[in-house]
N, C-alpha and C positions, 0 to 999 in steps of 0.2 A: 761733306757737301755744304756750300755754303748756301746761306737762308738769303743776304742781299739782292743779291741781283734777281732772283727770281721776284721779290720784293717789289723791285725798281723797274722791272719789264713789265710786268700785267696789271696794270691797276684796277678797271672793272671787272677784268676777268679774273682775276685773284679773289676779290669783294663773293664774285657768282659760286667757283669754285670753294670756297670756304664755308658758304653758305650751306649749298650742296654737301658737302663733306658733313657740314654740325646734324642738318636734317638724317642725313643717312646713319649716324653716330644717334641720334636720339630715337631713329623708327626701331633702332635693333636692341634700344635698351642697354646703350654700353651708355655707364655714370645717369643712370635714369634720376632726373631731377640735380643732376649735376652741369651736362652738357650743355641744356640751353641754354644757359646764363654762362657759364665761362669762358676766360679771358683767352683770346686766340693760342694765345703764347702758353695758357697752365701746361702743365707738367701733368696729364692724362694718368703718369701711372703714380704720381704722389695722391691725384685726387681718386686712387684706386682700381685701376685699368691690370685688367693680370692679363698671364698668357696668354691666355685661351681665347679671350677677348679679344686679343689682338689679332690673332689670328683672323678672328671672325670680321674686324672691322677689315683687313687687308684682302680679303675675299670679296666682300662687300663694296669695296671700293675700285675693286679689279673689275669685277663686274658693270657696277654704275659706270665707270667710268671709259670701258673697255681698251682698258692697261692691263699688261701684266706687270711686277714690278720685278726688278733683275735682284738676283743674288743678293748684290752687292746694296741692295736697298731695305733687305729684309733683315733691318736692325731696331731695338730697341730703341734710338735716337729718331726713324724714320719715323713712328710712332708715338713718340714723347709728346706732339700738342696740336693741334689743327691745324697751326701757323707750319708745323714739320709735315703734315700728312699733302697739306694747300704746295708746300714748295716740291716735295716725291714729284707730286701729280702733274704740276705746271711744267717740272722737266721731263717728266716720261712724254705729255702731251709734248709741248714744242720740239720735241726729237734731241733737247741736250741728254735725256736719259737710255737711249737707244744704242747697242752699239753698230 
């Protein structure tokens, strides 16, 4: 999946969604004192993100956001940095994620 063009389509609402996304990542205690301050783009599981975790944020996010995410999204790249979770979400929403 490419990260540009979802990049290039939403600009406030990418800003909104992102924002959304770190708040929801910091109320559940994934990287507690890690997540508010990191860079859109870190790398979630170098800065210590494990499975289980992930799990819990892609739950969390299905919910908040009322997505499910397909199959083919439930990978360890989808999950790799807010800037990855911001783009899932922007295509599940504008129906490029849909099939």
């Amino acid at each position: 999946m490419s990260t540009v063009p979802a990049r290039a389509l939403h600009g406030d609402e990418r800003i909104q969604v992102e924002r959304r996304v770190r708040l929801l990542l910091a109320g559940r205690s994934v990287l507690p004192g890690v997540i508010e301050s990191a860079d859109a783009g870190a790398d979630l599981w170098a800065l210590g993100m494990e499975s289980l975790a992930m799990v819990g944020v892609m739950v969390a996010v299905e919910d908040e956001f009322g997505v499910e995410f397909p199959d083919e999204l439930l990978t360890r790249e989808t999950f790799r940095s807010l800037a990855a979770i911001t783009d899932a979400l922007l295509s599940l929403t504008s129906g490029e994620g849909r099939s």
